[in-house]
KESETOR-288189 format. One record per residue: z negated, x, y negated of N, C-alpha, C, O, CB in turn. Coordinates in steps of 0.02 Angstrom, whole numbers, plus 32768, in hexadecimal, padded with zeros to 4 digits. Glycine has a CB too. Example, Ala and Ser with C-alpha at 12.3 -4.5 7.8 and 13.67 -1.06 7.14 Angstrom:
BEGIN
7E7A8294811C7E7A826780E17E7A829480A57E5982C880A67E3C823580E0
7E9E828280707E9B82AC80357E7682857FFE7E6E829E7FC77EE282C0801E
***
This chain:
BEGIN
5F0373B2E70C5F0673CFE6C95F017399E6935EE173A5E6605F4773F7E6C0
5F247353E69C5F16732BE6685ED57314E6635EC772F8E62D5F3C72FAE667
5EA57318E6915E5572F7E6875E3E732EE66C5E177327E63D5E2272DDE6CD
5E4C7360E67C5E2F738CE6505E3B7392E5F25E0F7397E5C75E4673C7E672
5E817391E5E95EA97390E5B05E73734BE58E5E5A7350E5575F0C7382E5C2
5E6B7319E5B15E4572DFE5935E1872F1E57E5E0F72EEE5415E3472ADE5B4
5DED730BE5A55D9B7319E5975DAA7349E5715D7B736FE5805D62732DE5D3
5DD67374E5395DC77397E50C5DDB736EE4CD5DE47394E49E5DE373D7E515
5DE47338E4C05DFE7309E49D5DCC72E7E4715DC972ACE4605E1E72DEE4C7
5D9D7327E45F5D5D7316E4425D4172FAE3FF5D0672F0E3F15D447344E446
5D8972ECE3D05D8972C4E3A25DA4726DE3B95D9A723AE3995DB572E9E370
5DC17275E3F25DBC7232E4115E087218E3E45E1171DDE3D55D637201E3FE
5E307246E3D65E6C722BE3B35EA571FFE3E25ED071E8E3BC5E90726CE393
5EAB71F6E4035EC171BCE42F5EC1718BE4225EF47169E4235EAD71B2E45B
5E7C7171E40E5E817132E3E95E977114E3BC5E9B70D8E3B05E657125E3DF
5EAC7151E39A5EE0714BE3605F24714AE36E5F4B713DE3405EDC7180E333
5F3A7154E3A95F787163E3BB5F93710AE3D45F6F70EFE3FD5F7771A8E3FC
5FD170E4E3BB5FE570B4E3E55FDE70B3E4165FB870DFE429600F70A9E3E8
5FF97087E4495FF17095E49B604970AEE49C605C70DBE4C35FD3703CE4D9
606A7095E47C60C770B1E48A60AC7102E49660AA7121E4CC611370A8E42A
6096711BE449607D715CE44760577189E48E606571C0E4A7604E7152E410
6039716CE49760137181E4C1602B718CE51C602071BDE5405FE17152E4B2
604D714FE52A60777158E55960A27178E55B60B0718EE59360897137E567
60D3718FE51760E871CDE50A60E9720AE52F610A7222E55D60D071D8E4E0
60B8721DE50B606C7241E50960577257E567604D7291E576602471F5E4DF
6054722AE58F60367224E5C060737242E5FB606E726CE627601871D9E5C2
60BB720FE5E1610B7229E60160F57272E60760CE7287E632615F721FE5C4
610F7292E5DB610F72D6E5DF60E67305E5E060F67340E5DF612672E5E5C0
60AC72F1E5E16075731FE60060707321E642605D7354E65D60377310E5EE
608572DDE66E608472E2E6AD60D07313E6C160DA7336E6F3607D7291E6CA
60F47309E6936150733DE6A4612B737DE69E613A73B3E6B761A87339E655
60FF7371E67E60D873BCE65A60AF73F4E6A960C47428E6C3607A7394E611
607A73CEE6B5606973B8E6F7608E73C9E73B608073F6E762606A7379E6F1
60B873A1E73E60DF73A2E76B611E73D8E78C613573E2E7C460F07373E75B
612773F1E74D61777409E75361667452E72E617D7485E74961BC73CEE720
613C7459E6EF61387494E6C460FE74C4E6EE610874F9E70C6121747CE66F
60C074A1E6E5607B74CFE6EC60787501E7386062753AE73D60307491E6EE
609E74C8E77D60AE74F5E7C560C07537E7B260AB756CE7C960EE74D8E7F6
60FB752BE77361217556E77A612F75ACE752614F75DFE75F614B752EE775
60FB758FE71460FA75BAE6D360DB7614E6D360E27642E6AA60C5758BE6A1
60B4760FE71D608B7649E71C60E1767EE72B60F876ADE70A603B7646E767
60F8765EE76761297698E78961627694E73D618176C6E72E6158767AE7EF
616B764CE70E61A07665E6E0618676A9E6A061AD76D4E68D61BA7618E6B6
615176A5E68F612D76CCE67B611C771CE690611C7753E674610576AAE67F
61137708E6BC6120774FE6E5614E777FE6E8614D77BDE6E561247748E719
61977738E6F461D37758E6F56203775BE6B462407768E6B561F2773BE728
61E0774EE68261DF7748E64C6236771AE641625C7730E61761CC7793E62C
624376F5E65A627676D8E66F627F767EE67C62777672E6B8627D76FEE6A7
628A764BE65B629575F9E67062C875EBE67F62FC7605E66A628A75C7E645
62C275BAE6AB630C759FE6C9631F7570E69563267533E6A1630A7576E71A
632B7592E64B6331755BE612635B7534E618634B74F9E611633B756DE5D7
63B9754AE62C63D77502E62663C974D5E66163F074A6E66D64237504E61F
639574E0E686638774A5E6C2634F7488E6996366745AE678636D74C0E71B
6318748FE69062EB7480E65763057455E61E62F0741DE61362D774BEE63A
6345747EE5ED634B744CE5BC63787413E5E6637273E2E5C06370746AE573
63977403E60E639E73BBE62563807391E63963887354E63663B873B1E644
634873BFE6586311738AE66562EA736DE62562DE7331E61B62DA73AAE694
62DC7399E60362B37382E5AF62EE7330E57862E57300E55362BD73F5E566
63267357E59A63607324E57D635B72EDE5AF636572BCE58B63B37345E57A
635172D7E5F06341729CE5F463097284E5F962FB724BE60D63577289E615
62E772ABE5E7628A7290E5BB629B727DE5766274725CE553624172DFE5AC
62D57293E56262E1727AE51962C772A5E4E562C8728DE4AC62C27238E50D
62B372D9E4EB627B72F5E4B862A9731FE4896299731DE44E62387327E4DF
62D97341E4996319735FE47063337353E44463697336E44563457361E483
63147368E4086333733BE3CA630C72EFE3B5631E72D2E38263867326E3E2
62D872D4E3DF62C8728FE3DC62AF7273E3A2629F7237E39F62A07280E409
62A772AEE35C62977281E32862D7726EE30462DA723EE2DD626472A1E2F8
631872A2E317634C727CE2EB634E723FE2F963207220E314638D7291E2EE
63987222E2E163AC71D9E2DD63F171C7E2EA641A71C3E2BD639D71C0E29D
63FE71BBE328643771BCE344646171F8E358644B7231E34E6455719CE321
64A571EDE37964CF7211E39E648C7233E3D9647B726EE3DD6500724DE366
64757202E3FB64587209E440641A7222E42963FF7245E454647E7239E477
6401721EE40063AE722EE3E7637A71E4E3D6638C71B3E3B663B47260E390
635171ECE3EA631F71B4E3EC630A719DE3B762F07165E3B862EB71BFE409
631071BCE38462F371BEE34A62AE71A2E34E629D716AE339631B719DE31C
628371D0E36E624C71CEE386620871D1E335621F71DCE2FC624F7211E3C3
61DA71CBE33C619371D2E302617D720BE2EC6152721BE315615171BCE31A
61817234E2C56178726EE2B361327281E2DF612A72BCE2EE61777272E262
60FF724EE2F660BB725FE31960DB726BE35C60D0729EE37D6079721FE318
6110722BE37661097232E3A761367277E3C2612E728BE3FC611371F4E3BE
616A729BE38E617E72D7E3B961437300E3BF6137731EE3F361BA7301E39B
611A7304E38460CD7338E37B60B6733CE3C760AD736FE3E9607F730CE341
60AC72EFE3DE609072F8E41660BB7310E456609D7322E488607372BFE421
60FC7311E454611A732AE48461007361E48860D1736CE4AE61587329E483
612473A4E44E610773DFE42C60CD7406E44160C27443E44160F873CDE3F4
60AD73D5E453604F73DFE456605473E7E49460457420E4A7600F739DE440
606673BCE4C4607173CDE500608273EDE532606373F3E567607A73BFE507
60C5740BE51D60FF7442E52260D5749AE51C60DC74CFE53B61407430E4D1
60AF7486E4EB609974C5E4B8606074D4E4EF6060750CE508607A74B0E457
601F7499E5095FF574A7E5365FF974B5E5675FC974BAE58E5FDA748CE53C
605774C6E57E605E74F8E5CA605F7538E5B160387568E5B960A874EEE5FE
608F7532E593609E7570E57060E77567E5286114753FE51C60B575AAE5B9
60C575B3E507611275B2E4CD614575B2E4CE61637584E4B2612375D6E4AB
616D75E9E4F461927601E51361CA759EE52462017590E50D615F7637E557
61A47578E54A61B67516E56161C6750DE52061FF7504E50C616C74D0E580
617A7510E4EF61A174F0E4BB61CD74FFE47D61E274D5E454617E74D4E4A7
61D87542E47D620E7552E4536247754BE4696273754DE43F620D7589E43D
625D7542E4B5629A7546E4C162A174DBE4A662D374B8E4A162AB7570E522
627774D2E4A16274746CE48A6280746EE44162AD7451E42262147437E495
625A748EE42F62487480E3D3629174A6E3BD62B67486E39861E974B7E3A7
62A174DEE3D162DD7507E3BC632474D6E3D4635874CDE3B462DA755BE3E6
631674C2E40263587477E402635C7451E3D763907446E3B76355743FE434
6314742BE3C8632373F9E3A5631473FEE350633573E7E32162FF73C4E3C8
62D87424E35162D3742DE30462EA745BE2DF62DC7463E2A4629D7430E2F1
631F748BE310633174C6E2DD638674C8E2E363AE74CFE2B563087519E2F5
639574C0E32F63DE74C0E32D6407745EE31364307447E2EB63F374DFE38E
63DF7448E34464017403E34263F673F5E2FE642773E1E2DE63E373C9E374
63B473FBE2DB63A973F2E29663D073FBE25C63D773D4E22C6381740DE28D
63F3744CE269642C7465E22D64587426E23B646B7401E20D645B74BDE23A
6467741DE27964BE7410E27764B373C8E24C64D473B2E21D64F07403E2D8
6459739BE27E646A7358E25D64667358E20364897330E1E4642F731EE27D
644A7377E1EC6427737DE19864747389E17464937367E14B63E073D5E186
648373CBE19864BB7401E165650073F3E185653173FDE16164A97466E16B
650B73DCE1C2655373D2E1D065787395E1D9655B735FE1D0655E73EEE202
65B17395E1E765E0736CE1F065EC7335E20C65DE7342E24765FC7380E1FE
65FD72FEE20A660872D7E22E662072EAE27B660A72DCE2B3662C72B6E20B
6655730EE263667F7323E29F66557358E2C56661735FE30166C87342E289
66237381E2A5660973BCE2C665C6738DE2F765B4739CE33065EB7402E282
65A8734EE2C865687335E2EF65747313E31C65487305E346653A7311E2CF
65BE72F7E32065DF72CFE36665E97305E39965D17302E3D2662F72A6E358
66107339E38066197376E3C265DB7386E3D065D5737CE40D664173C2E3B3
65A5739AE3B9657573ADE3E7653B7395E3DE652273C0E402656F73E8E3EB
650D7376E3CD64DA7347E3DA64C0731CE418648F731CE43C64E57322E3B4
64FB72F7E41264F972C3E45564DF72F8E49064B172ECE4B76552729CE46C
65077337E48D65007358E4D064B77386E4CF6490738CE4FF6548738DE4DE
64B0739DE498647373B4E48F6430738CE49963FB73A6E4AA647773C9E457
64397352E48D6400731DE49B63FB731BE4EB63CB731DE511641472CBE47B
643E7315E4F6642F731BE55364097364E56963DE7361E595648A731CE586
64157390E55563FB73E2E565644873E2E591644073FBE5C8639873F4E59F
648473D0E58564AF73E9E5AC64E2742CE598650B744DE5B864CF73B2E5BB
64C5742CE54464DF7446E518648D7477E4EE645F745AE4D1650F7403E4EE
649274BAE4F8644174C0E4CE647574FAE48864AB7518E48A63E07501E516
644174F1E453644474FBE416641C7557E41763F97569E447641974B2E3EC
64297584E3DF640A75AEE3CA6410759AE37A64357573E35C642275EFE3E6
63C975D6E36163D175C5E30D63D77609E30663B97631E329638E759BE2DA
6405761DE2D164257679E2C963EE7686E285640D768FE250649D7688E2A9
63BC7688E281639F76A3E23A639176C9E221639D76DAE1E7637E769BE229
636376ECE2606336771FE25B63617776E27163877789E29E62F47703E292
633D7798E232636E77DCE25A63447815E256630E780CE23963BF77F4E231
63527854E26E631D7870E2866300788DE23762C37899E234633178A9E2C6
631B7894E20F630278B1E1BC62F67867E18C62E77869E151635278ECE18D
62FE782CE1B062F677F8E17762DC77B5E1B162FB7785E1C7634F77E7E13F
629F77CBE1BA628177A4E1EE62577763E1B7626D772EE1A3624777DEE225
621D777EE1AB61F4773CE15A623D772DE11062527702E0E961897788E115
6246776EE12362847768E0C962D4775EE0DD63037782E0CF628777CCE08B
62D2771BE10563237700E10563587720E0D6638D773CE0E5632776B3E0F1
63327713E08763647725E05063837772E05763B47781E034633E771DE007
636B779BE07D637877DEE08963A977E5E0BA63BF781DE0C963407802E099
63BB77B2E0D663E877C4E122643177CDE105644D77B2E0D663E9777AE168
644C7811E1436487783EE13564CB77FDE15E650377EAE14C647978A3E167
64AD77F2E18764E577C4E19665187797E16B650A7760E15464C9779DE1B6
654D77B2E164657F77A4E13165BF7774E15A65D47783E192659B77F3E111
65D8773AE13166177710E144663D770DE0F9662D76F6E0C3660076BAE167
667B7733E11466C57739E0D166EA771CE0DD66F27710E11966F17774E0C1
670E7704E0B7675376D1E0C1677776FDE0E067677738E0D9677E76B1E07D
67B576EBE10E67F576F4E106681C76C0E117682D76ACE14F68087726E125
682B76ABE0DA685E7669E0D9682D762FE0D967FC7628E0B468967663E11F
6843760BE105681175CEE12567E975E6E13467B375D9E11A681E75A6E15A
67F07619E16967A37626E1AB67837653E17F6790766AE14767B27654E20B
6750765CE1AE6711768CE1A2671576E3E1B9674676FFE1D366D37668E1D2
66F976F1E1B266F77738E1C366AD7753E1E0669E7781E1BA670C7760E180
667B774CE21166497761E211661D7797E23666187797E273663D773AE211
65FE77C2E20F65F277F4E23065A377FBE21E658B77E3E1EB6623782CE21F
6581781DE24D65397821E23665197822E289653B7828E2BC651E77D7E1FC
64D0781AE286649D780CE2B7645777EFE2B7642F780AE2916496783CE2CE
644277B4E2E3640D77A0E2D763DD77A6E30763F47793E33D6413776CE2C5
63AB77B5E30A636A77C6E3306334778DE3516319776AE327634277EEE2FD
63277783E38762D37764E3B16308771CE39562F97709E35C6258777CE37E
633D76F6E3B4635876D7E3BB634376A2E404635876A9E43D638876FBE3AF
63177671E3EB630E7647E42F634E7624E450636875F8E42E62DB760CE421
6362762EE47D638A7609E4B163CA7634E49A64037623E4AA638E75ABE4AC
63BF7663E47A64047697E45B644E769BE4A9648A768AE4A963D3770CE449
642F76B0E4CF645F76C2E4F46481767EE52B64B17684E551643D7701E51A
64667656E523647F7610E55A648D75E0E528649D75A9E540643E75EBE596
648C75E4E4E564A475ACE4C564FD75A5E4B0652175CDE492647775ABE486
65087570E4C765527555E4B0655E7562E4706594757EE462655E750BE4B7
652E7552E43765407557E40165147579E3DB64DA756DE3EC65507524E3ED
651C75A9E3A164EA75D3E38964EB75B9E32A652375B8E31065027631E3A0
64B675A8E30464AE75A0E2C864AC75D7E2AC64917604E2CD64827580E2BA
64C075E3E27D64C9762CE26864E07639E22A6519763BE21364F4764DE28F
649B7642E20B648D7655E1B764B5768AE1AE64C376B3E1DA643C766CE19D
64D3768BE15D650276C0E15364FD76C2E10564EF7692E0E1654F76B2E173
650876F7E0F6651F7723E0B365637709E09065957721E0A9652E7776E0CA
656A76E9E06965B976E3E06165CD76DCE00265AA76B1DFE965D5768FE094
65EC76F3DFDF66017710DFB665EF76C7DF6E65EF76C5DF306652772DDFD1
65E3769EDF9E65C5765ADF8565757643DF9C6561760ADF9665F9761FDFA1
6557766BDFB065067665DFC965047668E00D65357680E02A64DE7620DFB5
64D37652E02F64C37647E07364CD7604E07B64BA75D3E05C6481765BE087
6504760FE0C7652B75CAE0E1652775E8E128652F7624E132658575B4E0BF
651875B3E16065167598E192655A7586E1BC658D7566E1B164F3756BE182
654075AAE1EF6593759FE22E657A7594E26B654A75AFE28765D175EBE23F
65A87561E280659D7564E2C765DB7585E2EE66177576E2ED6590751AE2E1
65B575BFE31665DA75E0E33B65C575EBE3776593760DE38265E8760FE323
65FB75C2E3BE660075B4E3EC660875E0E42A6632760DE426661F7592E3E0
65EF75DAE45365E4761FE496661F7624E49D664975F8E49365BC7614E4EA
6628765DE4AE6676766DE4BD669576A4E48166AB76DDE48966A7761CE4BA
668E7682E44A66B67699E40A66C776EFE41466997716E41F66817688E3BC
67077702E41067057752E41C66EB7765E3E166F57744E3AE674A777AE42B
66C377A8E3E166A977D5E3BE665777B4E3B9662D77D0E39666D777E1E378
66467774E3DF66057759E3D165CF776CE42465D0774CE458661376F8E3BA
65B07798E418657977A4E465653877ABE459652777C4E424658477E9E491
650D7798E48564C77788E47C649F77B3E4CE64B377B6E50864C0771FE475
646577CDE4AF645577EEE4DA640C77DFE4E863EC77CFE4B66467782CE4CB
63E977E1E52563AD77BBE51C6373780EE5136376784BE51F639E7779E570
634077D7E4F663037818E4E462CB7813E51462AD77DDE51562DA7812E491
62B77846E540628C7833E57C624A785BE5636244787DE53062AE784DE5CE
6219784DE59561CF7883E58961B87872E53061AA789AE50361ED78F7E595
61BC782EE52D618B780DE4ED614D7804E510613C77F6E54A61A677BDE4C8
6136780EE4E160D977F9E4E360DF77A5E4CA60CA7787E4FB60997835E497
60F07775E49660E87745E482612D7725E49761627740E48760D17749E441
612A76EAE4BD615B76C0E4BA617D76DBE50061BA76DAE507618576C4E473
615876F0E52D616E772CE55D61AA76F0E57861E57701E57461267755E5A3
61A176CBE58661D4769BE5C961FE7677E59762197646E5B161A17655E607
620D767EE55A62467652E54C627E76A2E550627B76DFE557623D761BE4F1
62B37664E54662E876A2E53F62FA76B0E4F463157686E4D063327692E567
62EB76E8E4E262DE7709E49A6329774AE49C6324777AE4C262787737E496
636C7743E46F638F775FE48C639C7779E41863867760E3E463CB772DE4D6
63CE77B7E42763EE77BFE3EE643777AFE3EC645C77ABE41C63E577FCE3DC
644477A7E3B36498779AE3BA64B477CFE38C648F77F1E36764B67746E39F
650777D8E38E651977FCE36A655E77E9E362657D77CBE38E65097835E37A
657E7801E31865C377D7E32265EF77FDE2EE65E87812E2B465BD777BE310
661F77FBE31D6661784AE30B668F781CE2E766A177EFE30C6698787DE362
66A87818E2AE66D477F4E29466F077C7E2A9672B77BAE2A266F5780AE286
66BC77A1E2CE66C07743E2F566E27718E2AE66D0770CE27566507713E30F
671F7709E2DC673B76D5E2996737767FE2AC67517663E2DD679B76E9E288
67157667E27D671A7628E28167407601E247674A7615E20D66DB7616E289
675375C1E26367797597E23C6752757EE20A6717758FE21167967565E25F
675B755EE1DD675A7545E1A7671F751EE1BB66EB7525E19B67997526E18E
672474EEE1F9670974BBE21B66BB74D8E227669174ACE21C673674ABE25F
66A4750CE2376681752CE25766387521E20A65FB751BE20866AD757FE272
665C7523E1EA661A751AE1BD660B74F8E1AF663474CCE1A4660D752AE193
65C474EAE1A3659074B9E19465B07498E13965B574BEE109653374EBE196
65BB7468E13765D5744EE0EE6596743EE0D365937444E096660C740BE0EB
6569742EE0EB65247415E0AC64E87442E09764BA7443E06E64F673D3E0CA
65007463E0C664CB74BCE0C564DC74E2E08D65107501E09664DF74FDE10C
64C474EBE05764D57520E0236488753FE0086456751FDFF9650574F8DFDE
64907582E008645575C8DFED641E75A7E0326424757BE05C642375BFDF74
63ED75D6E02363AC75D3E03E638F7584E054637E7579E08F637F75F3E006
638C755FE02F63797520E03F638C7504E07C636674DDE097638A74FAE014
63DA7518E0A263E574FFE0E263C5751FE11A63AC74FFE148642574FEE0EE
63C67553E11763867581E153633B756EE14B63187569E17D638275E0E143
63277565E11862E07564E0FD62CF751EE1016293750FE10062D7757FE0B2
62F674F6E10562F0748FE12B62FF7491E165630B745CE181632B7448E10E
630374BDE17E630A74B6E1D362BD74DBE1E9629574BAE20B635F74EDE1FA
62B27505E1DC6277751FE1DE62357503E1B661FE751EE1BB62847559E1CE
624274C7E18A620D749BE1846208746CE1BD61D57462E1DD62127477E147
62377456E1C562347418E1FD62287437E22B62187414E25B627073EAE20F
62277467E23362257484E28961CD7498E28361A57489E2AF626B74E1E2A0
61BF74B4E254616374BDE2426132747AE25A60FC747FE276615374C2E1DF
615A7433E24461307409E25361117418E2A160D67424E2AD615173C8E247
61387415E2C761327402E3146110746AE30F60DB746FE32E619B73DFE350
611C748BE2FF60F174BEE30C60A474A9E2E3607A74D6E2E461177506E2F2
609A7485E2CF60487478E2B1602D744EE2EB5FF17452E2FA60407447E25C
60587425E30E603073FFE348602F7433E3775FF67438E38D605273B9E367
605A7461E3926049748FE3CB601774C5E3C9600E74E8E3FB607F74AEE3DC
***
């Protein structure tokens, strides 16, 4: 498959690429190769990935997060994640959203919008894939128009109060920790809320036509209370959902 992948390389852009780049480039097309393409027809089929075995393996390829900058991220070349991206994307979508949704949408909020204390608890582990991320945005009436979503978080006291539901959630149902845009009496603010949490369950969505083999799940959440801690401190209105979903576009223009 890679001599082939070459010989369509008909602007000859390689040559433009470093050789670091390129060997890159070459790593994970052969992981690509090797480990993804055997296997993609029967995940497809079964509309089903063995994602958290997958994201550990992608985490010691390093690719998880690899353009941040520290707490176990490579702080890799904005080209060279493109080219991971590109790679991932030429088995199938389904591979690379469960990659891009780690690193450019979940790991992304926490590093941009959160805490010291929140990017030490979970980063490091997320870079490994020992730990995988969801992003809560999308809901089934405010899919293009974020600003419309019913999902609401109220004080009581310190903690939170949150209730609502979000829709076509990649890695929704196996992730440790869930990002999760909210309504709140002060704009739209950002939480991380952790598997387990009572009143928080995620259910997966099967028989998609697009994206068939990732795991695409909804969540929903019954007056899940979180601490004080739980929210994103640098995330305030629209702008914190809507910079996660820029950065995360780049690496969708290379795939």
């Amino acid at each position: 498959m890679s001599d082939v992948l070459s010989r369509l390389d008909l602007l000859d852009l390689d040559e433009d690429l470093p050789g670091d780049d390129r060997l890159l480039r070459d790593t994970v097309r052969k992981f690509a190769d090797d480990r993804l393409r055997p296997h993609i027809r029967d995940w497809f089929e079964a509309g089903e990935l063995p994602a958290r075995e997958l994201a550990q393996e992608f985490g010691q390829l390093g690719v998880l997060g690899m353009h941040l900058h520290g707490y176990g991220c490579a702080g890799a070349s904005a080209t060279q994640y493109g080219l991971v991206c590109a790679e991932v994307e030429a088995v199938d979508s389904g591979l690379r959203s469960l990659v891009s949704v780690q690193g450019s949408l979940a790991m992304y909020a926490i590093y941009a919008y959160g805490s010291e204390e929140q990017k030490q608890r979970w980063l490091p582990e997320m870079a490994k894939g020992t730990a995988l991320g969801c992003f809560g945005l999308t809901e089934s009436d405010s899919g293009s128009d974020p600003g419309s979503m019913r999902t609401r978080a109220r004080r009581d006291g310190d903690d939170w109060i949150l209730n609502g539901s979000k829709m076509w959630i990649t890695n929704g149902s196996i992730a440790e920790v869930a990002v999760v845009w909210a309504r709140t009496d002060d704009g739209i603010r950002g939480f991380l809320v952790e598997r387990g949490a009572p009143g928080f369950t995620a259910q997966d969505v099967h028989h998609k036509l697009s994206l068939r083999a990732s795991v695409t799940s909804s969540l929903a959440f019954d007056d899940v209370r979180l601490p004080a801690s739980a929210q994103l401190p640098l995330a305030a209105g629209l702008k914190g959902p809507l910079g996660c979903l820029t950065e995360a576009r780049f690496g969708i223009i290379w795939e």
